[in-house]
C-alpha positions as CSV (number, residue, x, y, z in Angstrom):
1,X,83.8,37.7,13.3
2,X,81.9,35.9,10.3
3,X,80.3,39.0,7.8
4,X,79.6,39.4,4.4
5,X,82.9,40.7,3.3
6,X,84.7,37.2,4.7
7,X,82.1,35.1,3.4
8,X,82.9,32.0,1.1
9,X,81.4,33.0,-2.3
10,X,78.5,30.2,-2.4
11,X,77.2,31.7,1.0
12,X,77.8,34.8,-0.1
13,X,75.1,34.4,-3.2
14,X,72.8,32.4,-0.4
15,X,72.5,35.5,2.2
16,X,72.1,38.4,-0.6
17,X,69.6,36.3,-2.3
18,X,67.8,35.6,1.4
19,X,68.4,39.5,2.1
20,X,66.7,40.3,-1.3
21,X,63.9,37.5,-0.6
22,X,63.2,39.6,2.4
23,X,62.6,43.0,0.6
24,X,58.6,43.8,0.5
25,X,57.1,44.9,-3.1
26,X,57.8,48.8,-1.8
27,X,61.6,48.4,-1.4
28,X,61.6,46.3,-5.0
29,X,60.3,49.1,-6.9
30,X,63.1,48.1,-8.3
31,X,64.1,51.1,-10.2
32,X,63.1,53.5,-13.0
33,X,61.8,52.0,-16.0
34,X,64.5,52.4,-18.7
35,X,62.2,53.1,-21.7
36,X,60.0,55.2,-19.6
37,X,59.8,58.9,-18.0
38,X,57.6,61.4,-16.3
39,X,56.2,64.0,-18.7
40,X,58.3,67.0,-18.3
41,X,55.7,69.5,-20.1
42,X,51.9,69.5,-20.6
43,X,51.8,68.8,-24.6
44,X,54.0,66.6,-26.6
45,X,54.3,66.6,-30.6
46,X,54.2,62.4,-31.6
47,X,57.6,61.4,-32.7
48,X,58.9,62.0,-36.3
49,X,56.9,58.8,-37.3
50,X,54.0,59.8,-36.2
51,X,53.8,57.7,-33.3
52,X,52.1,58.4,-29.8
53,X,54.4,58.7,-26.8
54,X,52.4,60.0,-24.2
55,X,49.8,57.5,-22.2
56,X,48.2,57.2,-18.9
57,X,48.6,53.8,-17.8
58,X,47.1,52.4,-15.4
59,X,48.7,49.6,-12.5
60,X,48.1,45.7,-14.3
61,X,44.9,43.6,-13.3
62,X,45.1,39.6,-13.7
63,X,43.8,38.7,-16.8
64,X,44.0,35.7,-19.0
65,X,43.1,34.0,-22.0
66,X,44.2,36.1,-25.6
67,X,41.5,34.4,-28.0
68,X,39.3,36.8,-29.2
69,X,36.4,35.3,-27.2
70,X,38.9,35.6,-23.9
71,X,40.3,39.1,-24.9
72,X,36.6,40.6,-25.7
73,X,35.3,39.0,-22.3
74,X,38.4,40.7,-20.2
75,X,38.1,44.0,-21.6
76,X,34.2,43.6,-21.3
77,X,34.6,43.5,-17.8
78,X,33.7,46.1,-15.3
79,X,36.7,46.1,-13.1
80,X,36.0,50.5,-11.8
81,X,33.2,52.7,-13.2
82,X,33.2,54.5,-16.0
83,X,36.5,51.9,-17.3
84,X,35.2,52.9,-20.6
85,X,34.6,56.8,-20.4
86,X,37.1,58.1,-17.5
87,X,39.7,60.3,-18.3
88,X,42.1,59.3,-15.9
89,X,44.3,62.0,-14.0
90,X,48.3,61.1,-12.9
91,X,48.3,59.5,-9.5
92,X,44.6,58.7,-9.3
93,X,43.1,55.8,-7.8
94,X,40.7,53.1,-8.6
95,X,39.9,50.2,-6.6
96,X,40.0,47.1,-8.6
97,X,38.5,43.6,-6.4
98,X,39.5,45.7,-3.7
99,X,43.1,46.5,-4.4
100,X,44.2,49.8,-4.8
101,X,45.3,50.5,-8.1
102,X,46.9,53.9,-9.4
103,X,47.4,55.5,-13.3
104,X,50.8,56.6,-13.9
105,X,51.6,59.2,-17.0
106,X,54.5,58.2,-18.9
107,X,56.4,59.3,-21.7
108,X,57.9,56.5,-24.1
109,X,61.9,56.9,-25.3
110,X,60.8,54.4,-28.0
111,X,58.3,54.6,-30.7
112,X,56.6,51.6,-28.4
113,X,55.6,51.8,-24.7
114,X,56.9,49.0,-23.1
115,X,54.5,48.0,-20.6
116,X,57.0,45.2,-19.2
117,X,59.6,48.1,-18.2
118,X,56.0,50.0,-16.7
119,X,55.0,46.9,-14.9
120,X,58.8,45.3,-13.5
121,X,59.4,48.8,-12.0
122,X,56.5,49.0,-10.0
123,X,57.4,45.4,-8.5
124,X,53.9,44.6,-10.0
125,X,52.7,41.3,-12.4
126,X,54.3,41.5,-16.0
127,X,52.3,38.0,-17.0
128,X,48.8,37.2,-17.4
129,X,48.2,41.3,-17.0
130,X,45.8,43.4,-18.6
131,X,47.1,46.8,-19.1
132,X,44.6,50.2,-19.5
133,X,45.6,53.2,-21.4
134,X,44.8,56.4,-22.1
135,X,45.7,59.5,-24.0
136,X,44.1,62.8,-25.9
137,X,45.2,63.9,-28.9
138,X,44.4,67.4,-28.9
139,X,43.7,68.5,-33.0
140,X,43.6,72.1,-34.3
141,X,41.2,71.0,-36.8
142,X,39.3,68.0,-38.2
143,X,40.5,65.1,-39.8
144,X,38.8,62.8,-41.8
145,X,39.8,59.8,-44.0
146,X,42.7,58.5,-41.0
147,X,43.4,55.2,-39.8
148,X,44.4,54.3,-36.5
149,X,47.6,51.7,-36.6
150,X,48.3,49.8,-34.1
151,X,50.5,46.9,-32.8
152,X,51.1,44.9,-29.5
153,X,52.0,41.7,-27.5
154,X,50.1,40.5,-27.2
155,X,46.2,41.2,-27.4
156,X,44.3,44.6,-27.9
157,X,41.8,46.6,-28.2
158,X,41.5,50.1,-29.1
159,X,38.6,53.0,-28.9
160,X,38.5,56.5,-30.4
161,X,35.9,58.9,-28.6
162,X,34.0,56.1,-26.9
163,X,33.5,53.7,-30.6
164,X,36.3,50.4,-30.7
165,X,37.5,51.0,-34.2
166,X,40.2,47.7,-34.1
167,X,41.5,44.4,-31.9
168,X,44.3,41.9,-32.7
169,X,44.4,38.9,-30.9
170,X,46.7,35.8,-29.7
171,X,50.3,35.6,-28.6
172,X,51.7,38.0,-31.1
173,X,54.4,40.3,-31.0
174,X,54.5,43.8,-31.2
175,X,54.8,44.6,-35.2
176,X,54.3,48.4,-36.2
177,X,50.7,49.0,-38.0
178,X,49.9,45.1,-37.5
179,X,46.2,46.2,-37.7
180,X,45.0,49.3,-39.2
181,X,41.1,50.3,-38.1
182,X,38.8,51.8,-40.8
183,X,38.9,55.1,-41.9
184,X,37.4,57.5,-39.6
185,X,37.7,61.2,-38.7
186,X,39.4,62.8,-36.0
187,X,37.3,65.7,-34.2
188,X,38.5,69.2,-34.2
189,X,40.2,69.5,-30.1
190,X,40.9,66.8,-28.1
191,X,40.0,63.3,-28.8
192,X,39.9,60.3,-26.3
193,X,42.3,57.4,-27.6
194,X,41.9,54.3,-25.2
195,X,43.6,50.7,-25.1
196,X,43.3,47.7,-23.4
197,X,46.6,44.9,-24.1
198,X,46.6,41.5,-22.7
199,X,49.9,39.5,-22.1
200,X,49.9,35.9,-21.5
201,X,53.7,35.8,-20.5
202,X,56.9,37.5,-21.1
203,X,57.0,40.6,-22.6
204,X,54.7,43.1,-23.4
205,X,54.7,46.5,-25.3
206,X,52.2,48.3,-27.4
207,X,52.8,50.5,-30.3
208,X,50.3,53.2,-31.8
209,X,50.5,56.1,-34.9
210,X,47.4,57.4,-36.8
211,X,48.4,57.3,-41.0
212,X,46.6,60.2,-42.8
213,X,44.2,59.4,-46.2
214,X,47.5,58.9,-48.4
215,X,48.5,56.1,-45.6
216,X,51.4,58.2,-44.4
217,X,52.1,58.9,-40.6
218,X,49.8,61.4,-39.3
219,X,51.3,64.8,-37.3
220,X,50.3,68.0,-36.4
221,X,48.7,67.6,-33.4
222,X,49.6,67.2,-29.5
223,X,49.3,64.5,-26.6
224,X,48.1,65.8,-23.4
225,X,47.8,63.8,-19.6
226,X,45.9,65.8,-17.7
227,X,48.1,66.8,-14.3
228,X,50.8,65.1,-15.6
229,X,53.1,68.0,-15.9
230,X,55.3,69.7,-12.8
């Protein structure tokens, strides 16, 4: 009797690869994303850096082009109502040219969120993706003279309570504080902090830290996803 165990070792490699082939996207969900967890409590601090761990991300929608012109006319786009003002809940749905698409909260092990790792684990498109997020950063007072700094790969751009306050563009990689956005002032509660990244191909990831008015990493608040939390 011929089985897997007896099998020459080129035929072997042919029927695992045909057996994998044969897995739908469900059964590839391929396995947690390394860099990324579940928050485990409702408010986060950001790191010792200063940088935001805690996003709502939501499932990638084909996109391409990362030229300004390209990046401005994907995120200008009206894929679901309300893109620009929702505050997206974990495990909510929109419906994107009439594919289902869900926001996931995550916490980031990194100082970056590595949307590849978000993406690959999900058995959904890594390339040619754009990639939504959104987080609150909850202050106990108000803040004036900060900067938000930012960096990705590749594209993005970013909005503070509604107003886009910076965008990088092209195939770039992810370099901390790449692009800093004027100086602006953070309300007293929470505030709305929303991205859009485009990838062409390869990797992506997206990093994000406010600096205070002596340019040093802002703390002293939280990060909250609403529902996110057992």
């Amino acid at each position: 009797m011929l089985t897997l165990s007896n099998l020459p070792l080129p035929s072997l490699t042919l029927a695992l690869g045909s057996a994998l082939l044969a897995l739908g996207p469900d059964d590839a969900a391929r396995r947690p994303a390394p860099s990324l967890t579940r928050p485990a409590a409702s408010e986060k601090a950001p790191d010792a850096e200063g940088f935001i761990q805690r996003w709502l991300i939501l499932e990638p929608i084909r996109a391409n082009g990362l030229t300004d012109s390209a990046v401005q006319a994907a995120v200008r786009t009206e894929y679901f109502p309300h893109q620009f003002t929702i505050i997206p809940r974990d495990g909510e749905k929109v419906t994107v040219g009439g594919t289902n698409l869900t926001w996931h909260a995550v916490d980031s092990k990194d100082y970056n969120v590595n949307l590849y790792h978000f993406a690959y684990a999900l058995g959904k498109p890594t390339s040619y993706a754009l990639f939504w997020a959104v987080t609150i950063v909850d202050c106990p007072e108000e803040i004036s003279g900060v900067r938000l700094a930012i960096g990705s790969n590749a594209a993005s751009v970013w909005w503070i309570n509604g107003q886009e306050v910076i965008g990088i563009y092209g195939d770039r990689q992810c370099v901390i504080d790449d692009g800093v956005s004027r100086r602006l002032t953070l309300r007293k509660g929470p505030n709305v902090v929303r991205c859009a990244v485009v990838n062409g191909g390869g990797a992506t990831d997206f990093c994000a830290r406010f600096l205070d008015s002596e340019e040093k990493p802002l703390k002293g608040f939280t990060l909250s996803a609403p529902d996110a939390a057992p």
